[in-house]
C-alpha positions in Angstrom: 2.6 50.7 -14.7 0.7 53.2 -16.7 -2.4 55.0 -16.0 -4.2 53.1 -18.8 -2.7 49.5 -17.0 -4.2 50.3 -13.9 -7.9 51.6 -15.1 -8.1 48.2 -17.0 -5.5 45.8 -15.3 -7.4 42.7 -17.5 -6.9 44.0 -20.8 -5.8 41.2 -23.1 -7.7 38.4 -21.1 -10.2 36.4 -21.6 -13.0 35.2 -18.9 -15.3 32.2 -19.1 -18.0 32.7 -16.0 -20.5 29.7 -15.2 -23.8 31.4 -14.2 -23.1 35.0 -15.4 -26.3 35.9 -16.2 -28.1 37.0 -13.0 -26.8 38.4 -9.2 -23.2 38.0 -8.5 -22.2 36.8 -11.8 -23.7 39.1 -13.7 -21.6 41.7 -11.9 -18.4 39.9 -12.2 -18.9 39.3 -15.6 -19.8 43.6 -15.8 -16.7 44.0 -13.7 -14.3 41.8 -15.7 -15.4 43.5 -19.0 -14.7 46.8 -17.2 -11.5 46.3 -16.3 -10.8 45.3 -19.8 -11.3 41.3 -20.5 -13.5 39.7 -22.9 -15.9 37.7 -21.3 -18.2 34.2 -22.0 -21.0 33.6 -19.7 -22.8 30.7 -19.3 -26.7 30.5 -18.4 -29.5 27.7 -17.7 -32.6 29.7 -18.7 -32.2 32.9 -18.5 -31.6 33.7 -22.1 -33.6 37.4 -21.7 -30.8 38.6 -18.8 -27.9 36.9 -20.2 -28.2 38.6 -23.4 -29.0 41.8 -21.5 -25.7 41.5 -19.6 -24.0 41.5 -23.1 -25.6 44.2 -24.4 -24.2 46.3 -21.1 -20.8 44.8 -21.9 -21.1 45.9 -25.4 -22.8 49.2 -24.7 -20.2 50.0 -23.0 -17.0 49.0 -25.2 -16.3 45.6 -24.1 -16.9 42.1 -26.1 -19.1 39.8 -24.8 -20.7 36.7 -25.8 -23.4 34.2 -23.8 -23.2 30.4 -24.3 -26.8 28.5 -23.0 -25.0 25.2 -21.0 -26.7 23.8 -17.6 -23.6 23.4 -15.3 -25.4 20.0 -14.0 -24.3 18.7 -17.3 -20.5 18.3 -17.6 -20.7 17.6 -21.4 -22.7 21.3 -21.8 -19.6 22.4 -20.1 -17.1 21.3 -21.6 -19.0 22.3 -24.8 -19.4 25.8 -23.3 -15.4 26.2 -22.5 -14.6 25.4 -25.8 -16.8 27.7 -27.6 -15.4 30.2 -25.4 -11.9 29.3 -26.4 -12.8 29.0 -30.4 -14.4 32.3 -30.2 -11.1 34.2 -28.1 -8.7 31.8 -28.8 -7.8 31.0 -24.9 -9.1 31.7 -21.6 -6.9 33.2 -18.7 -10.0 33.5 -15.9 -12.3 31.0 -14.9 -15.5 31.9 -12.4 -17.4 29.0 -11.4 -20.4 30.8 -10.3 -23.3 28.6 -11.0 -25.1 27.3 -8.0 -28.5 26.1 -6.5 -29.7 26.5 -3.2 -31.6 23.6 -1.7 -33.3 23.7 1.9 -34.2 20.6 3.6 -34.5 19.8 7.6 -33.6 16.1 7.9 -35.8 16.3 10.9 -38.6 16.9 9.3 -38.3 14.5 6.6 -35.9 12.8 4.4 -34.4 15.1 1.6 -35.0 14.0 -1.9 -32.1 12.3 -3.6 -32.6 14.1 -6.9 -32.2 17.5 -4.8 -29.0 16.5 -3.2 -27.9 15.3 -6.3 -28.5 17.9 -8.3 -27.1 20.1 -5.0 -23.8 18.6 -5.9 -23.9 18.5 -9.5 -24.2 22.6 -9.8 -22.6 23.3 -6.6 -19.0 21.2 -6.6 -19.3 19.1 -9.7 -19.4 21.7 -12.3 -16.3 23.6 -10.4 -14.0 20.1 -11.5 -15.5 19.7 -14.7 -14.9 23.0 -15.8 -11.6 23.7 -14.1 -10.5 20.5 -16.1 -11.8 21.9 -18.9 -10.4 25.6 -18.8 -6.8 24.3 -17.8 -6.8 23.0 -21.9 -6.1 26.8 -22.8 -4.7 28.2 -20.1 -1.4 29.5 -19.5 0.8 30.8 -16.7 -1.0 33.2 -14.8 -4.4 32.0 -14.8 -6.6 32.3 -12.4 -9.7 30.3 -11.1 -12.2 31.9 -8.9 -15.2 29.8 -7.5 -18.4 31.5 -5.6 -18.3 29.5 -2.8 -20.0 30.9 0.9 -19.8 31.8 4.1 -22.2 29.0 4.9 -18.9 26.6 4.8 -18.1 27.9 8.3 -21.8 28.6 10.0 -24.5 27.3 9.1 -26.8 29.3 11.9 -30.4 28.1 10.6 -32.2 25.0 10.3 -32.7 23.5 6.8 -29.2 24.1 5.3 -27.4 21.0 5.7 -27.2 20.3 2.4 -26.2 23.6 1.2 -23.5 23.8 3.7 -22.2 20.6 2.5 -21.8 21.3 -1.0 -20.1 24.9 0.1 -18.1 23.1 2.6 -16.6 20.5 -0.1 -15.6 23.9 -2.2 -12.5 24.6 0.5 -10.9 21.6 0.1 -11.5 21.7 -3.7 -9.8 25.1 -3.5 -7.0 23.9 -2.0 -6.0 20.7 -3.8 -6.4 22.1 -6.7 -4.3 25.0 -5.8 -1.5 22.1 -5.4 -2.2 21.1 -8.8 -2.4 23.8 -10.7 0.4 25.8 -8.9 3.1 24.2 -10.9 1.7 26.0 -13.9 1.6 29.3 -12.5 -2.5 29.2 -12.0 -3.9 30.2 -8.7 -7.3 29.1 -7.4 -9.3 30.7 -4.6 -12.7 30.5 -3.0 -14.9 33.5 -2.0 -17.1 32.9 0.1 -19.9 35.7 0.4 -22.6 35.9 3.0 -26.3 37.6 2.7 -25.7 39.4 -0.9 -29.2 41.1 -2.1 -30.2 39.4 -5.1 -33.5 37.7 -6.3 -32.6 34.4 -4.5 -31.9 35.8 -1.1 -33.3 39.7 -1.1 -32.7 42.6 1.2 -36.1 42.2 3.1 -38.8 40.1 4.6 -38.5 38.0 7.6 -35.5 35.8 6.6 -33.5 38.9 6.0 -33.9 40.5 9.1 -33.2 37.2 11.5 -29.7 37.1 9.2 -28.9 40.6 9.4 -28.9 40.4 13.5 -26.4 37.7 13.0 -23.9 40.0 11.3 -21.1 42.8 12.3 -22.3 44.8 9.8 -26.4 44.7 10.0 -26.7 44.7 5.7 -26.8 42.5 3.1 -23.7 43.2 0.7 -23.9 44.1 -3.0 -23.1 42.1 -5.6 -20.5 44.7 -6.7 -19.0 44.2 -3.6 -18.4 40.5 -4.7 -17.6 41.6 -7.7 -14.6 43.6 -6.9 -13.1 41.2 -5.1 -13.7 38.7 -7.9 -11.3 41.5 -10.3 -8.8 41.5 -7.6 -8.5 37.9 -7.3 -8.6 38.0 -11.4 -6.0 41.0 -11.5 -2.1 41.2 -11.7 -1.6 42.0 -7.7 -3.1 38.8 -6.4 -0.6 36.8 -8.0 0.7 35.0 -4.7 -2.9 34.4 -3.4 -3.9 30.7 -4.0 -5.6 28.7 -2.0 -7.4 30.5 0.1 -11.2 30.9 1.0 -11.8 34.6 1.7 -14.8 36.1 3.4 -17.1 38.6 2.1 -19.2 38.5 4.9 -20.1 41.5 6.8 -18.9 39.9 9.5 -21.7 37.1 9.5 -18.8 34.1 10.8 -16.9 36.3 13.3 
C-alpha cells in the first residue's frame, strides 16, 4: 500500500451521514472527508452548522454537500439518499447518526406517546429506512455504521428507559442486518459511545460528574475519538468486522 493509500484509505468513496451537522457526526463527517471520501450530511434544523461543516470540508480540499431531511420522516430520507447518490453517483458508507434523547421516569408519570414515538422514529426507524435505501447504490464493500450507545448495556440512572430501549433495539438491528447484507460483501456495525462532550450531554455540571464516577476512565470522550473509530469501521482493514457492537466507553459498562 502506498504512503498516499494509507494517509487517505477512503479516497474514491462516497459517505451519506444522517445527523452530520453537530457533535459526533460532524466529526465523522470531518473525519471521512479527511481521509479522502466525499461526504452528504443530512440535518433537521441546523442549517448555520451544517453548512459550516461543509465549508471545513471544502476549506480543507474535500467535497462536501448538506441535504435538510428530518430522519423521523422516511420519505425525507429516502429523498436525502438519492440526492446523495445523483450528486456522487453511488454511495459506499452509510452513518446513521441522527438521534434524540428522551428522559422519562415511568414512576413519576406516564411518558407521552408522541415522545416515544418520535424516540423510535429517529433512534431505530431511520437506521432501516435508510439502510434500505443506501443498499440501492451500494456495492461490495460497503459499509454501514450506526451511532448507537453504551446505554444498550447499563442504563445506571433513572429516567432512561426509553432511551435505552431504542439503543438496545440497534444490536439486534446490527446483527440481522449484518446476515443480510453479508452476502453482498457489506458489513454493518454498531458503536456504541458513552459520556462524549457535546452540547446535548457536556463536560460539566452535576450530571457530568455523577457519570464520570461511574467510569474507568473519569472523562467524557471526544467526538474525534468516535470519530476515528467511525473511519476504521469505514476503512479497508475492518473488512471482516460485521456485526458487532463496539464500546467507546471509557470503561463506563465494565
Amino acid at each position: 500500500m502506498s504512503n498516499q493509500a494509507q494517509a487517505n484509505p477512503l479516497t474514491g468513496k462516497v459517505a451519506f451521514i444522517q445527523g452530520g451537522s453537530r457533535g459526533i457526526g460532524a466529526a465523522i463527517a470531518k473525519r471521512l472527508a479527511h481521509d479522502g471520501a466525499a461526504v452528504a450530511l443530512t440535518y433537521a434544523s441546523s442549517a448555520g452548522h451544517a453548512q459550516a461543516v461543509v465549508k471545513e470540508i471544502e476549506d480543507a480540499g474535500g467535497r462536501a454537500i448538506a441535504i435538510q431531511a428530518d430522519s423521523a420522516d422516511p420519505a425525507q430520507i429516502k429523498t436525502a439518499v438519492q440526492q446523495a447518490a445523483d450528486t456522487y453517483g453511488k454511495i459506499d458508507i452509510l452513518v446513521n447518526n441522527a438521534g434524540v434523547l428522551a428522559l422519562g421516569n415511568v414512576a413519576e408519570g406516564e411518558i407521552p406517546l408522541d415522545v416515544i414515538d418520535r424516540t423510535l422514529a429517529v433512534n431505530v426507524r431511520s437506521v432501516i429506512i435508510a439502510s434500505q435505501a443506501v443498499v440501492k447504490h451500494m456495492d461490495k464493500g460497503g459499509r454501514i455504521i450506526t451511532i448507537g450507545s453504551t446505554n444498550s448495556d447499563r442504563m445506571p440512572f433513572q429516567g432512561g428507559s426509553i432511551y435505552a430501549m431504542s439503543k438496545s433495539a440497534i444490536v439486534g438491528l446490527t446483527k440481522g442486518l449484518a446476515r443480510d447484507l453479508g452476502p453482498l460483501g457489506i458489513t454493518v456495525n454498531n458503536i456504541q459511545p458513552g459520556p462524549i462532550d457535546t452540547e446535548m450531554n457536556p463536560d460539566d455540571g452535576e450530571f457530568a460528574h455523577a457519570l464520570k464516577g461511574l467510569m474507568a476512565l473519569p472523562r467524557y470522550g471526544k467526538v474525534e475519538e468516535v470519530a476515528s473509530f467511525a473511519a476504521y469501521l469505514a476503512g479497508p482493514e475492518a473488512a471482516y468486522i460485521t456485526g458487532a457492537s463496539l464500546l467507546v466507553d471509557g470503561g463506563f459498562s465494565a
